[in-house]
C-alpha positions as CSV (number, residue, x, y, z in Angstrom):
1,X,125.4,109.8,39.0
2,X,125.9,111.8,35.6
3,X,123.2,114.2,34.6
4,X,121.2,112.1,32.7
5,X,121.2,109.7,35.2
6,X,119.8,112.0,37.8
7,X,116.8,113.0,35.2
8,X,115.5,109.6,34.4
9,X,115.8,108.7,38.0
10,X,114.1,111.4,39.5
11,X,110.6,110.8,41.3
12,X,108.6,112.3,43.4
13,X,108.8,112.0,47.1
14,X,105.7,112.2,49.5
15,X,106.9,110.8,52.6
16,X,110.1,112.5,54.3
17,X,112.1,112.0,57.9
18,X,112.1,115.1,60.0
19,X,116.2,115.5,59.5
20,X,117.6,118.6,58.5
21,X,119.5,118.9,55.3
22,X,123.1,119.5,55.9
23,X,123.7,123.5,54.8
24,X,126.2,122.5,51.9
25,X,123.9,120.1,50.1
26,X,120.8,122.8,51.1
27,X,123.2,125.4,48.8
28,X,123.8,123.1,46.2
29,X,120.2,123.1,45.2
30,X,119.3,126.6,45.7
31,X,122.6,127.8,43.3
32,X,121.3,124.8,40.9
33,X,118.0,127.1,41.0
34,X,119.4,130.7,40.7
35,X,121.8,129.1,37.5
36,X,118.4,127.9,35.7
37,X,117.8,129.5,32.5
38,X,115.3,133.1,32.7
39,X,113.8,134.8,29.4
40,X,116.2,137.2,28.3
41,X,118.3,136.5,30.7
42,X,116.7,138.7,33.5
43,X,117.2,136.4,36.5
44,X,113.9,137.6,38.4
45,X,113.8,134.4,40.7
46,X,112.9,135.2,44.1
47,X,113.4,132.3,46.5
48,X,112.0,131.8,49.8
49,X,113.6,128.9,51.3
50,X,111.6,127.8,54.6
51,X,113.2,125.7,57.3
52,X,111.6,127.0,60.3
53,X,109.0,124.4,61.3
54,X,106.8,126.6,63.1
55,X,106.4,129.3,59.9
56,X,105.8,125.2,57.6
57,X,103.0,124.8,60.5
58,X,101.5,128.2,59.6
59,X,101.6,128.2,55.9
60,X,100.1,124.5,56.4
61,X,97.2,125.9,58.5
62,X,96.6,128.4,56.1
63,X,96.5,127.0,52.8
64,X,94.6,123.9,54.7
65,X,92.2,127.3,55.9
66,X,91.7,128.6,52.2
67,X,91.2,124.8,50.0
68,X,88.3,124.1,52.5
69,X,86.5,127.3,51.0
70,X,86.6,126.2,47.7
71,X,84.0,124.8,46.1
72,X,84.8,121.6,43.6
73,X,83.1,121.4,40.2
74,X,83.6,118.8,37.2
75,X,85.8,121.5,35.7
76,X,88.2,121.2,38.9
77,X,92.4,120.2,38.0
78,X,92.3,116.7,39.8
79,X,95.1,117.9,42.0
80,X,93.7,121.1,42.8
81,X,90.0,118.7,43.6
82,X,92.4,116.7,46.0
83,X,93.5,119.6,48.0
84,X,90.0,121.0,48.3
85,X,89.0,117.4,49.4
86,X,91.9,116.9,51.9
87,X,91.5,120.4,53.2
88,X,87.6,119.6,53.6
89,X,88.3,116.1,55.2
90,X,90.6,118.1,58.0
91,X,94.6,117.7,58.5
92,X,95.6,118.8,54.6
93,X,99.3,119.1,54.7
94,X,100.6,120.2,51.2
95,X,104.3,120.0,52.2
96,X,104.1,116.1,52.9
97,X,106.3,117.1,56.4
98,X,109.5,118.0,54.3
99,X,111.8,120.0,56.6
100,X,112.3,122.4,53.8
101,X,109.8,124.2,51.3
102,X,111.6,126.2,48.5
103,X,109.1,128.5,47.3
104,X,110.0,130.7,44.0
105,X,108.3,134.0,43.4
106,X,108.6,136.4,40.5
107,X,107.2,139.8,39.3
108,X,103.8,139.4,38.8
109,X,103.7,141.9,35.8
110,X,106.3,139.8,34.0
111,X,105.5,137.7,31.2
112,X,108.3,134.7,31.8
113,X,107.2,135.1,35.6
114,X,106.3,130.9,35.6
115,X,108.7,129.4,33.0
116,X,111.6,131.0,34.6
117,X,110.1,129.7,38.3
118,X,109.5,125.8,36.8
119,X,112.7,126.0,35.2
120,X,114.7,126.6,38.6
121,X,112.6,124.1,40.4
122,X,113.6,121.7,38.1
123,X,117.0,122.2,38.0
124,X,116.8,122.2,41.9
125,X,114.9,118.8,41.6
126,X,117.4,116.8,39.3
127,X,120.4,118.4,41.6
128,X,118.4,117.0,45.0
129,X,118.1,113.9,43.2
130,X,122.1,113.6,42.5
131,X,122.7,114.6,46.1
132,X,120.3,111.6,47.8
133,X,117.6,114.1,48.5
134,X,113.9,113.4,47.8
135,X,112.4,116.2,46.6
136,X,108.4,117.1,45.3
137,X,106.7,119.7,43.2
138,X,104.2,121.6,45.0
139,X,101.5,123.7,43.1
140,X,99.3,124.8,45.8
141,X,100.6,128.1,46.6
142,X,100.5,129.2,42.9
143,X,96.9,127.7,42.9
144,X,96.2,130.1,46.2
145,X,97.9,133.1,44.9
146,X,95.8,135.8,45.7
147,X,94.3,134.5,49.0
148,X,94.8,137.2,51.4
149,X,95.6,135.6,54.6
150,X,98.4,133.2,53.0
151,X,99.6,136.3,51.1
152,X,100.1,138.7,54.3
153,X,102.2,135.4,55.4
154,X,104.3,135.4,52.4
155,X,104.8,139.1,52.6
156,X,106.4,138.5,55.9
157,X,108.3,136.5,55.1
158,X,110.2,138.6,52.3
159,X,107.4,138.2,49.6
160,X,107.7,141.7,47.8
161,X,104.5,143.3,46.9
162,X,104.8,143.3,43.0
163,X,105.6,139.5,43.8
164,X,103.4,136.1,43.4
165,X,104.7,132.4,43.9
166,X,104.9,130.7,40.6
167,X,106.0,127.5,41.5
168,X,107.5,125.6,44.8
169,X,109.2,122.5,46.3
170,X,110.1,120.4,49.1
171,X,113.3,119.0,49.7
172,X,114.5,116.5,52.0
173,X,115.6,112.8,53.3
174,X,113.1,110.1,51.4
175,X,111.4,108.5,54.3
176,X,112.9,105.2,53.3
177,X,114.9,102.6,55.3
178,X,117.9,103.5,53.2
179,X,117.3,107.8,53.2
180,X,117.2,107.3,49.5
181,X,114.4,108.5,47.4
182,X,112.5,106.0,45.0
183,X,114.6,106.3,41.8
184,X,112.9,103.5,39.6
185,X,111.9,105.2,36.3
186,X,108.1,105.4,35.1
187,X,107.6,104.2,31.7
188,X,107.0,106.7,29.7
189,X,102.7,106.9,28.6
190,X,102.7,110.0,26.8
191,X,105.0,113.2,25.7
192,X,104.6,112.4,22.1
193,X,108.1,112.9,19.8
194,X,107.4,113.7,16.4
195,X,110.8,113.8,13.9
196,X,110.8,116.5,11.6
């Protein structure tokens, strides 16, 4: 699969099997990360790659704990509604059951702190997709950034304290009878291309 294969191709997975990623293809992805482009170069990244199923279980519990305080309005990002919803309806779990969340932090003070944390998650997306991974975008951490229960759990786990999570992922096996992930494009509705 060439490069642009493994952009076009790329979809979003929501349904994974329990196996564990073989530690090669796990460092693959991470390096794919840490060689994304940063603003000036400062490579700032922080990533927090969780594989421990109990510490998934927690952050689960916690973020579940946090969207069922929030109140929904007509204002409300759709996404962000549906996690209030979920959390509200009980068993909200924003990982989808991947074996692995990748979360990227950055210095809260710095200006570049989110594009430099989307840009790594994307290049850790398209190189999960070239290795047979399915991977997803998750924004709920980012949305729950200064909760203080889920933040005293990040900080645990190696979040520094000038630090906030700007974007995250999870990686695994699609669960598909193949292993694959779902690589048929979407048409392409909008993203409007105007020639100069």
């Amino acid at each position: 699969m060439n490069v642009y294969e493994a952009i076009v191709t790329r979809r979003s997975t929501r349904k994974y099997k329990p196996d564990a990623i073989e530690p090669d293809k796990l460092q693959i992805v991470i390096e794919a990360g840490r060689y994304a482009p940063s603003g000036g170069n400062n490579q700032t990244n922080h990533f927090l790659v969780v594989q421990n199923a109990d510490i998934l279980t927690k952050l689960t519990l916690l973020a579940e704990s946090a969207f069922t305080k929030m109140t929904v309005t007509e204002d409300t990002y759709p996404s962000l509604r549906n996690s209030i919803l979920a959390s509200q309806k009980g068993g909200y779990v924003f990982t989808y059951r991947a074996p692995v969340l990748i979360i990227v932090a950055n210095r809260k003070d710095y200006g570049n702190n989110m594009a430099d944390s989307v840009a790594a998650v994307e290049n850790m997306m398209i190189a999960a997709n070239a290795l047979d991974l399915g991977s997803c975008y998750i924004n709920q951490l980012y949305w729950l950034n200064e909760d203080p229960s889920l933040l005293a759990a990040l900080r645990e786990l190696g979040l520094k304290e000038e630090e906030r999570v700007y974007a995250s992922m999870v990686l695994g096996y699609a669960a598909t009878e193949s292993g694959l992930p779902n690589r048929k494009p979407l048409e392409r509705k909008g993203n409007e291309v105007t020639f100069i």
